[in-house]
N, C-alpha and C positions, 0 to 999 in steps of 0.2 A: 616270268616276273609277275608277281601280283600286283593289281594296280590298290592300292592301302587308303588313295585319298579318297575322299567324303565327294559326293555328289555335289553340281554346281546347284544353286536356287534359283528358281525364275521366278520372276514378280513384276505386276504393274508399276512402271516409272512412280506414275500420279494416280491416286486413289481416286480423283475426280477432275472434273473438269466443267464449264458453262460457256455459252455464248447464245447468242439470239439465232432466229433462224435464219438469218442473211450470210451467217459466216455458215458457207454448205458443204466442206470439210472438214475433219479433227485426223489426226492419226495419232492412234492409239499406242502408245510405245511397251515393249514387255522386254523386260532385261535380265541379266545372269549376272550372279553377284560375284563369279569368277570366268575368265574362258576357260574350256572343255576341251580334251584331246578328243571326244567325240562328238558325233552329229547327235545335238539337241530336240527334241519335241515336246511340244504342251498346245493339246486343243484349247480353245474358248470358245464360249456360247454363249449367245444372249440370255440370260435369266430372266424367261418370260413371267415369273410369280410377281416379279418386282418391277417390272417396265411397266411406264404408267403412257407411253409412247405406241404409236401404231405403228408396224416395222410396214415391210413390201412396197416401198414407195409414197406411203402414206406420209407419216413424221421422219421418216429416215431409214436409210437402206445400209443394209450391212448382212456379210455372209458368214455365217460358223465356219470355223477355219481349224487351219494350226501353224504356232510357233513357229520357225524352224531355225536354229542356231547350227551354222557349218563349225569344223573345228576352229579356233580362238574368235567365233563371232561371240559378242555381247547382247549384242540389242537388235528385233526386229518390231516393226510395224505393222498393223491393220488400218486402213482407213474406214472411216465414219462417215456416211454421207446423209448430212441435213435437208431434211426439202422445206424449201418454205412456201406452206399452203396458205399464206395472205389472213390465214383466221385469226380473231382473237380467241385467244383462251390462255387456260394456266399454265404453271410451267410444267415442261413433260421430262421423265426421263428415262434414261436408256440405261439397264446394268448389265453388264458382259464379266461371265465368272472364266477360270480356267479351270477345265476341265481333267479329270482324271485319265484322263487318254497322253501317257508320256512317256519318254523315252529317256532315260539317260540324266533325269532331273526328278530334282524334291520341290516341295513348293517352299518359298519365302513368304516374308510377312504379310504382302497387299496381294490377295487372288483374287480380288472382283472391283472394276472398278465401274465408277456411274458417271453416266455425262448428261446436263443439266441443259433442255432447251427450252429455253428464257423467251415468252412472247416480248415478243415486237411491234405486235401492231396495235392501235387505237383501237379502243371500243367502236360500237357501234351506236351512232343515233338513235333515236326511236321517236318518233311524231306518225300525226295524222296524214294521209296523202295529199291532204288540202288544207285549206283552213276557214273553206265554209260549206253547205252542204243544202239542198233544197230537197223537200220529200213531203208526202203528202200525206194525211191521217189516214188514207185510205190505205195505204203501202202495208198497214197490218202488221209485216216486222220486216225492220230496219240494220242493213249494217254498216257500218261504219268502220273503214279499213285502217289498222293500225301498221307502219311499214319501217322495217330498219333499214337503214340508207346500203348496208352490206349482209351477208350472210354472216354469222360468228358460229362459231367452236362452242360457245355456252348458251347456257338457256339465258333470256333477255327481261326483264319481267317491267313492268311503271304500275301505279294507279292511276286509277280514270276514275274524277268526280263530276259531278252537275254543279257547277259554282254558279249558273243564273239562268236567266229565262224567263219570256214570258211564260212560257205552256208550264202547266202545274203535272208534275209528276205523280206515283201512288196508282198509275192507272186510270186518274182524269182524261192525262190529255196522253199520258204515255207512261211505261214502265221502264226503269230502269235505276236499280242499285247500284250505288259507287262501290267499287272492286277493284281487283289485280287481275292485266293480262299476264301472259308468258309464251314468247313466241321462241321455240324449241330450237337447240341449235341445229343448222342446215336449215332452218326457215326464214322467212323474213317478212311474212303477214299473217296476221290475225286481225279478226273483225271484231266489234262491238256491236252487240245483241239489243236494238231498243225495240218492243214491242210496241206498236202505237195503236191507240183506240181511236175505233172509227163512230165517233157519235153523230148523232143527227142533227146538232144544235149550229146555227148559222153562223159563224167568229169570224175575229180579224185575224189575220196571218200572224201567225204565234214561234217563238224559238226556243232552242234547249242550247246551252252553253256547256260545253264539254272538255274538262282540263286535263293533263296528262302531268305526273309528280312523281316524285321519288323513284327516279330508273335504277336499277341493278344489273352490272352488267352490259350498261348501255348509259348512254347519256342523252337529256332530252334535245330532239332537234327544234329545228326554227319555228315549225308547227306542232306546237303543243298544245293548240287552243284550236278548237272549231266550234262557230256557230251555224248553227242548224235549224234552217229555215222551216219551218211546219204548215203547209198551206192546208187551207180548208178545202173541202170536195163535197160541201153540202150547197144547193142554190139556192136562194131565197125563196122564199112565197111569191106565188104568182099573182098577178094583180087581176081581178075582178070586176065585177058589177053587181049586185042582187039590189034587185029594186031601185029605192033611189040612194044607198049606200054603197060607195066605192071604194074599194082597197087600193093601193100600191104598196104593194110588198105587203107588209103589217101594220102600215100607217091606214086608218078609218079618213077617209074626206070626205 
């Protein structure tokens, strides 16, 4: 007797799927749009072109496989397992195609589905490690540690302006352009660069006011402002005698 009817179809239940990283299973469902008097097969594979997900434990573990439907079974599963790495970043995802590898089936409508992992977690801060700083014109160059309260998944970036101070910028009393850091993701410091001039001239203890603006990827913390104390490292004039003229310091008596 010849068997006359038409192959069963296998296909993904759901063409997709989402959740955050805390829910750290899914199963994948792949069903047959009739039962089979025979034993079914359809590999699947992760479709690394389109995974935007780091597989081996990283964002999520899951193993190329295959189907298998016994006679009048309908539907089997794969499980999906989520890790959640605490980082912030964007949403990632995972596509798993069915593969040419079968037995006893045609394909139906949905052969690749993607599962959507939705971050969870808060940005990260970004300030100063303090919020004041003492250093001396002699120091030549200066840095000044920029720190996010966590490590993140994406690159971090703020401005840093000079909004006051007594010490005159330009290379007077110190150098330093207002700019953008960017602390790389898997980091969580970078320093700001002040070059300071070491002059000869005798001054009162001078500062630099240093603001932190417009975070990306991060949000500013409590320390966004440091004042930075500038001491001088020149001593006065030594006091004297010549003749019957006497100095203290630069004063004649």
């Amino acid at each position: 007797i010849t068997d006359n009817d038409a192959l069963p179809t296998i296909y993904f239940r759901n063409a997709s799927a989402n959740s955050t990283e805390s829910d750290n299973t899914f199963e994948i469902i792949a069903d047959l749009n009739t039962p089979s008097g025979r034993t079914v097969t359809c590999g699947y594979a992760v479709n690394t072109d389109s995974t935007t997900a780091s597989g081996s434990g990283v964002d999520y573990s899951f193993t190329n496989g295959t189907f298998s439907f016994s006679e009048g079974i309908v539907a089997d599963t794969v499980t999906l397992t989520i890790v959640d790495d605490e980082l912030y970043e964007n949403d990632e995802r995972v596509y798993i195609n069915l593969t040419t590898d079968t037995t006893n089936v045609d394909y139906g409508v949905t052969t690749s589905f993607y599962y959507t992992i939705e971050n969870g977690e808060d940005p990260p801060t970004i300030a100063f490690i303090a919020s004041s700083a003492v250093v001396s014109e002699g120091d030549i160059a200066v840095n000044i540690p920029v720190v996010l309260n966590k490590v993140s998944g994406l690159d971090a970036s703020a401005d840093y302006t000079v909004t006051g101070g007594t010490a005159t910028g330009g290379g007077e009393d110190y150098d330093l352009a207002d700019g953008t850091l960017t602390i790389s993701a898997g980091s969580d410091t970078i320093y700001i660069n002040i070059d300071m001039t070491d002059d000869y001239d005798v001054e009162t203890v001078e500062n630099i006011i240093l603001e932190l603006s417009n975070p990306s990827a991060a949000t500013l913390g409590v320390m966004s402002q440091i004042d930075i104390t500038v001491s001088d490292n020149d001593d006065p004039p030594a006091d004297f005698t010549l003749g019957d003229v006497t100095t203290l310091g630069d004063v004649i008596v």
